[in-house]
N, C-alpha and C positions, 0 to 999 in steps of 0.2 A: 150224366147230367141231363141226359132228355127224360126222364120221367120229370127233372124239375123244370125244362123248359116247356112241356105238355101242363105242368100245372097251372104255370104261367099265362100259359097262351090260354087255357078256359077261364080261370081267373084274373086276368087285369083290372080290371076295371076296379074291381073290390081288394086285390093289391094296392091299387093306387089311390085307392076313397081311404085305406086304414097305414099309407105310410106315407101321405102327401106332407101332413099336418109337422109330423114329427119334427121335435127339437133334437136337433144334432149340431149344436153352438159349441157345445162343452167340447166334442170334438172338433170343430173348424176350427177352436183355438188351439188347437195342439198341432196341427197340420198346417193352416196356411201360414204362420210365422215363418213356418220354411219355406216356404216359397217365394222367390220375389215379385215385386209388385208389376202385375201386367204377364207373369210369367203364364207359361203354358201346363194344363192339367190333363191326366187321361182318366176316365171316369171308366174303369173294368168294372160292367156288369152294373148299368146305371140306372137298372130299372124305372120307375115314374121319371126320371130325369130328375128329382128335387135336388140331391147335392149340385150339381150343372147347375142347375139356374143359380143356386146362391151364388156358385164360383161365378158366375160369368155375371152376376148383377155388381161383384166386384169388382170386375174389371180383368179377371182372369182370363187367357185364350184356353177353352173346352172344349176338347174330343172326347165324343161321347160313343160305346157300344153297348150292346147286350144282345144276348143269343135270341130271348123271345120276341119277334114280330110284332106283336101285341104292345106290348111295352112299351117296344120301340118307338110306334105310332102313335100311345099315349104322350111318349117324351116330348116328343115332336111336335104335334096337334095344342097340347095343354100346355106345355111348358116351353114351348120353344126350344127347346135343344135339338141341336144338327147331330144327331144320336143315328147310328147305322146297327144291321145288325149283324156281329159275329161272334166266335166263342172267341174264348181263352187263346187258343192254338191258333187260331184262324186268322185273328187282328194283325194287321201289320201297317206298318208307317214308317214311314224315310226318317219322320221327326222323330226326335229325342224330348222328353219332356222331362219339366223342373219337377211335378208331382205324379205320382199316379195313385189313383184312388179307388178302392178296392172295397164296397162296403160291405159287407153281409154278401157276399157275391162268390169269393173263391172258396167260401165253407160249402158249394154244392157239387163242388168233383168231390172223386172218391181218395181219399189219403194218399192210395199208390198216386196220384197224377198230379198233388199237389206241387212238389217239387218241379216237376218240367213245366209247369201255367207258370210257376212265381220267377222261375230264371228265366221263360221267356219275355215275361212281361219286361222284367227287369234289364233286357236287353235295349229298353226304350228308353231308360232313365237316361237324364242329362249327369256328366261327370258327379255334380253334386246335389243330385235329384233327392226326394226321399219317397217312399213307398207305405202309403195306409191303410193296414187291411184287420177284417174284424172276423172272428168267430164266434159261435156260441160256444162259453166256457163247457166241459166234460172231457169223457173219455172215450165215446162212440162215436161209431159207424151207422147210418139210421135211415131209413125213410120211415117219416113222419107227416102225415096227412098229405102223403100225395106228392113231400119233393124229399130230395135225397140230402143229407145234413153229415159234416166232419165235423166233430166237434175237439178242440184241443184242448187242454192244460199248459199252463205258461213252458213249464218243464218238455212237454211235446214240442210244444213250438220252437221251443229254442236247441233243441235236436232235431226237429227238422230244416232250421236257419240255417244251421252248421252243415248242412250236406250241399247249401247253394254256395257256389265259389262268388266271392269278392259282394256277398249283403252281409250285415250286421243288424245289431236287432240297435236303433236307438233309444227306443223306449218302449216298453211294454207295461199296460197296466189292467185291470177290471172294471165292468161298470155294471150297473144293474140299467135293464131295459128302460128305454124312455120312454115305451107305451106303458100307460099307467095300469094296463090289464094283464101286462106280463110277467112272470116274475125270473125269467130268463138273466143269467149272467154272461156278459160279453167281454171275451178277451182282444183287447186292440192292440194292434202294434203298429210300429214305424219303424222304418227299414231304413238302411243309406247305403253307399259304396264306399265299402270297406278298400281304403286304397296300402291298407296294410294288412296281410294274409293273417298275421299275428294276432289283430286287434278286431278279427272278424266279430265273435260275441262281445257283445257287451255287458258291462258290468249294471246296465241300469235296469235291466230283466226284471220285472216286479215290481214295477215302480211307475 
């Protein structure tokens, strides 16, 4: 992940002028329904801080991180989010939260370390928390202009769900980029606590 936090840290600013804008509605409706009103959110890997602000203009309690400095002090400066900076491994908190929110963020570890970031993270979930995190849809392993990219298929994903003890996958769907200059497909999912070992995967995978 540090070639994609050195990409970060010479580019911010121009990360943040081309993903400030961005409409990510169609997602915030799929996510905050689950969460209750006022509850608490963990923003993994929050880069500009945009998703932050929307939650917390909501009314939602937002803790915010990300590994590059740079970022961090955009979030902070521009956006107001109380944004710190750590990786994946590193974050830690007493609190339990209702969501945590993972956007384009845990697709820059390498495949092998996906699994130990998403049961850590997941260790912070409240009993009946759920978990939002996005990939670019494929089949590689890559660095691409500078940052390091995992990219899945619904099918990867949901064999690598299956090796976290006690998530299930709630829903998992595709979307075509909501920059209008990309033509990137993006696999999302939602995650919950699986409070029956049996009912770990779900049946709503692709959907």
């Amino acid at each position: 992940m540090t070639t994609s936090v050195d990409y970060y840290n010479k580019n911010a600013q121009a990360f943040f002028d081309g993903t400030f804008d961005v409409d990510m509605s169609a997602i915030y409706n799929r996510f905050l329904p689950l969460i209750p009103a006022g509850g608490t959110i963990l923003d993994a890997g929050c880069g500009s801080g945009r998703d932050s602000r929307v939650f917390i203009s909501k009314g939602y309690a937002v803790t915010a991180f990300d590994a590059s400095p740079e970022l961090v002090a955009l979030a902070r400066s521009i956006n107001g989010v109380p944004a710190s900076v750590a990786t994946f491994t590193s974050f830690s908190s007493e609190q339990l939260y209702d969501g945590i929110w993972a956007c384009a963020s845990l697709l820059h570890l390498p495949r092998a370390q996906l699994v130990e970031a998403i049961t850590g993270l997941a260790e912070l979930l409240a009993p009946k928390g759920v978990f939002y995190l996005s990939f670019k849809r494929g089949v590689h392993e890559r660095i691409t202009g500078g940052r390091q990219f995992t990219d899945l298929t619904e099918e990867m994903f949901g064999e690598l769900v299956a090796r976290i003890q006690n998530l299930r996958i709630r829903y998992c769907w595709v979307t075509e980029d909501a920059r209008t200059d990309r033509s990137d497909k993006w696999l999302n999912a939602i995650l919950e606590v699986a409070t029956n070992p049996a009912t770990q995967q779900s049946d709503t995978l692709g959907t």
